[in-house]
N, C-alpha and C positions, 0 to 999 in steps of 0.2 A: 539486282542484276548480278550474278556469279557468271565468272569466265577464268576456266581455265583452260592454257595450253602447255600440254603435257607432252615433255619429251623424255623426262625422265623413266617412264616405262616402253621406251623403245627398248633400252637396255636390263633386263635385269641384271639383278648383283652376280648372280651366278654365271650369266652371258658374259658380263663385262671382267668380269677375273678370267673368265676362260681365254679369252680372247687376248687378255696382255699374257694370261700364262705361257701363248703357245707363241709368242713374237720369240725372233731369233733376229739377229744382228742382219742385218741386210749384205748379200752376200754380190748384188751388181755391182754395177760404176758408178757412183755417186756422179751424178750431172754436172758440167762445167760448168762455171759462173752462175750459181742458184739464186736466181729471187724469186722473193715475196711481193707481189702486187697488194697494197692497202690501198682499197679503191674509195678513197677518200682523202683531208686532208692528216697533215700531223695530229695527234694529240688523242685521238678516240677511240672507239672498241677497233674497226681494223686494223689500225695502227698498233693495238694492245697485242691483237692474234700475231698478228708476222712478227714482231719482236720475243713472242713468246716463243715460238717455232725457231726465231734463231737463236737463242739461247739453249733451248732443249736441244735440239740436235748436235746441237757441239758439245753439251754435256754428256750426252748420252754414246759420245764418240763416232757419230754417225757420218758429219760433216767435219772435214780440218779444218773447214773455213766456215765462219757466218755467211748464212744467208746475205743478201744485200737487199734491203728494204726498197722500194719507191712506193710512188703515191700515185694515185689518176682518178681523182675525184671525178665525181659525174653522176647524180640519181640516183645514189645511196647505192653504188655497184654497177650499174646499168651500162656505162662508159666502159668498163672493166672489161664485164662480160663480154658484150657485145665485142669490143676487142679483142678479145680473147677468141671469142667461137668466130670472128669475121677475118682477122687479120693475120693472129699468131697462133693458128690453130694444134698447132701440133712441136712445141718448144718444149723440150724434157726436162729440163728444169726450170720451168716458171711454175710454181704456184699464187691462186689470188686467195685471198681471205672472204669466207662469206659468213656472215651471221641470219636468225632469224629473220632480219628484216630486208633482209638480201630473198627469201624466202617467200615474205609476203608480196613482196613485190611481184616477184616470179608468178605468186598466185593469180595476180593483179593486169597479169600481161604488161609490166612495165619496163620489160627488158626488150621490146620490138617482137619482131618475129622471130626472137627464141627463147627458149624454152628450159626446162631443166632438163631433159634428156639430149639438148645440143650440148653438155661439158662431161667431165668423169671424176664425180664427186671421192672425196682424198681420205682426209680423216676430220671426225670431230674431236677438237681439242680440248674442252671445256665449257663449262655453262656459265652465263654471266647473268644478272636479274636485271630487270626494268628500276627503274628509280626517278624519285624525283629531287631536284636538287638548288636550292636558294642560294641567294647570298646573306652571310655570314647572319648580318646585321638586318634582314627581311623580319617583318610584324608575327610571322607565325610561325607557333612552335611544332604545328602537327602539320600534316598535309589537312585533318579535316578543318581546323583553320582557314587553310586557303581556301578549300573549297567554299565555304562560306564567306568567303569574302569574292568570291565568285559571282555565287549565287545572289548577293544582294544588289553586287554589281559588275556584270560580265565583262562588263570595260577596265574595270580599275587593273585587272591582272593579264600583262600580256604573256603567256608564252611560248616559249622557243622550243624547239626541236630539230631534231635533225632528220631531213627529209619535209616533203610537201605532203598535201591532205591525201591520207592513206599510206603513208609511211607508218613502223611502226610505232615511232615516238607519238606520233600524231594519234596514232589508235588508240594508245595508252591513255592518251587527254582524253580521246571522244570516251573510251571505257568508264574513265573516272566522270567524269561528265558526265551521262549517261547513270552511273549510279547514283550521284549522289541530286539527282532529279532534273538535272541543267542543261538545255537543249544545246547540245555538243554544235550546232550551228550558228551560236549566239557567242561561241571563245572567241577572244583573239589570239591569232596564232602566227608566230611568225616562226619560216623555213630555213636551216640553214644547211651547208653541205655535208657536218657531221654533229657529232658531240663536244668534238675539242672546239670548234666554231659557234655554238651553244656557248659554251662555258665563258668564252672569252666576252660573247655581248652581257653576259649574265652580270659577269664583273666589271662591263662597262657601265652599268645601267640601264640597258636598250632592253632588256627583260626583265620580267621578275621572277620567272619559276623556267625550268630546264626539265621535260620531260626526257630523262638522258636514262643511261645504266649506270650499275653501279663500279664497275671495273674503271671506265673513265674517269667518271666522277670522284671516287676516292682516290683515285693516282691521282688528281689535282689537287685536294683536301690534302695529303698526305705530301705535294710538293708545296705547301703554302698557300695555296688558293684561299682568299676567305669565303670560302661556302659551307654548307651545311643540308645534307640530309635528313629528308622529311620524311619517308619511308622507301620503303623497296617492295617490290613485289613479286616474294616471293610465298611459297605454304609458310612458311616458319622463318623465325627470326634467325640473320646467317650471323656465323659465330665470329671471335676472336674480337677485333677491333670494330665490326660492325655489329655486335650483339647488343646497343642500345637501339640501334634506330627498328622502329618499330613496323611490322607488314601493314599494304596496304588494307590486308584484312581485317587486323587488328583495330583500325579506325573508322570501320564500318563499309569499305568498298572492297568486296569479295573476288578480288582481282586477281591473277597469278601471269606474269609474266615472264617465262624463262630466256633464255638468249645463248640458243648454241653459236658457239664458234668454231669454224671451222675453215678445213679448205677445198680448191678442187682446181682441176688442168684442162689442156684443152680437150677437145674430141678427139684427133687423132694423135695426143702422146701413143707412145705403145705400148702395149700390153705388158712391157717387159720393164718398161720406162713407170708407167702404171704401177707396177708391182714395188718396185724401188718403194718409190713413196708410202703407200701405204705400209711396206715393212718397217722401213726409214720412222714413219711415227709411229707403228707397233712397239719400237726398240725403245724411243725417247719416253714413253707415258709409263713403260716399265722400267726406269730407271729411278733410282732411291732418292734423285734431286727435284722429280717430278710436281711431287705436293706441293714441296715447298715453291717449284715458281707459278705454280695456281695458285698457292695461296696471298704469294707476295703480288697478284695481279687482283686478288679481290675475285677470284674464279671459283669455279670447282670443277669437280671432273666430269666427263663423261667423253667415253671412249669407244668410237667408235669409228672403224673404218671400212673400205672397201666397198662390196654389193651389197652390207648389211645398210651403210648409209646411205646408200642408192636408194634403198629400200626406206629407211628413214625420212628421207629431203622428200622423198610425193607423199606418204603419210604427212608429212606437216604442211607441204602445200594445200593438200585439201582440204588437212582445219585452217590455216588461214584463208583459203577460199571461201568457205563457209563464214568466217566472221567479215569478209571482206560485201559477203551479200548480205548480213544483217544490217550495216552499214549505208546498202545501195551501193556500194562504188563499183560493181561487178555484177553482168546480170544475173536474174536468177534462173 
């Protein structure tokens, strides 16, 4: 079984250089009291996106002041959303954070009765990979390892994810599952509200493997966590501090899991309020400190704002609709 989702050629290279080339400094009123909604708890890829967005925009001299981060966990986004498009629809300076699986969901119909075309998607800030992630001191050196200790016995390995069956963590399991011949119905899996929440039973003992990314995962590896990564999923092996761990491909499960991060506001911000922002991150992603804090978040790039990502967010929704009906979880 091969699956890829590709988001990487939404952008080419020559689109995405055009597109920071022609960013100029935001020339409105930067909005009073800015937050970031991580609709989730502390600790995990949401969490990762809004702390990245306040550090960039101050560096980039966009904001005088940091963003202010909260949290509103709730269905891997869904709480957010729905907040956002029901309640505080039209606040010029709130942004919330969405990633891929904020996406899938959306495919999913799991955000109620709305939709992606109830917000006004912002900018993508970078790309983050699927991963899977042990503790320290776990019997296996590879992911194909575990999967064979799966396979002989479905019970011996529970694990965790963030989000319930059809989340993306969750997809991740049935994908690998599913490859490696193991009736994705037969896991044990248990739901939790993010990654940072994952991580924490992992190291309690209440799991053994964390269908997580790798952006969260190695911010806790890298604050002392005793965990260890068993591959990532993404085409190629990513560089620097993670160029030992090995792709899920490499181990015999032809898997690609990417994970945009991004943002978006409510429906009726204004057009003008709208524009802020996505200049506001045109300015920050071309600024000379940019790599460096993708890199220090375990990211990469990908840079995309405005109607291009409009355009982007329903092309990905309909491939994950599509894998959401190979699945069944979605009619066909």
């Amino acid at each position: 079984m091969s699956l890829t989702i590709i988001h990487r050629a939404a952008l080419g290279a020559g689109t995405a250089l055009a597109l920071l080339g022609s960013a100029v400094a935001p020339v409105a009123a930067q909005p009073a009291n800015p937050e970031c909604i991580a609709p989730a708890q502390p600790g995990g890829g949401f969490d990762i996106t809004c702390k990245l967005a306040q550090q960039a925009l101050v560096d980039a001299d966009v904001l005088a002041s940091p963003l202010r981060v909260s949290y509103m966990p709730g269905g891997i986004g869904a709480v957010a959303f729905n907040t956002i498009v029901g309640q505080r629809r039209a606040e010029p300076g709130t942004i919330v954070a969405f990633s891929a699986g904020s996406l899938l969901n959306l495919a999913q119909g799991k955000f109620g009765d709305y939709a992606a075309k109830d917000v006004r998607w912002v900018a993508s800030v970078g790309t983050d990979y699927g991963a899977v992630v042990v503790a320290e001191d776990a019997p296996w050196a590879s992911l194909s390892e575990m999967m064979e200790a799966i396979k002989a016995d479905p019970a011996s390995v529970i694990l965790g994810a963030g989000g319930t069956i059809g989340s993306q963590d969750w997809m991740k399991a049935a994908l690998t599952a599913r490859a490696a011949g193991i009736d994705h119905k037969t896991m044990r899996f248990v739901a939790f509200e993010g990654g940072g929440d994952c991580a924490t039973a992992l190291q309690g003992g209440h799991v053994q493997a964390c269908m997580n990314d790798v952006g969260d995962s190695q911010a806790a590896i890298d604050g002392g966590a005793p965990l260890k990564l068993l591959a990532v999923y993404a085409d190629e092996r990513l560089g620097g501090k993670l160029a030992d761990i090995a792709t899920a491909k490499e181990q015999g499960y032809d898997i690609e899991w990417p994970i945009v991060r991004g943002f978006y506001v409510g429906p009726d911000v204004s057009d003008a309020d709208y524009a802020w922002w996505t200049d506001a991150f045109q300015t920050a992603m071309n600024a000379p400190t940019y790599d460096a804090l993708l890199t220090s978040r375990n990211l990469l790039p990908l840079p995309i704002v405005g109607e291009e990502l409009q355009t982007f967010v329903g092309e990905q929704i309909e491939l994950h609709r599509e894998l959401a009906r190979s699945f069944e979880l979605v009619a066909q």
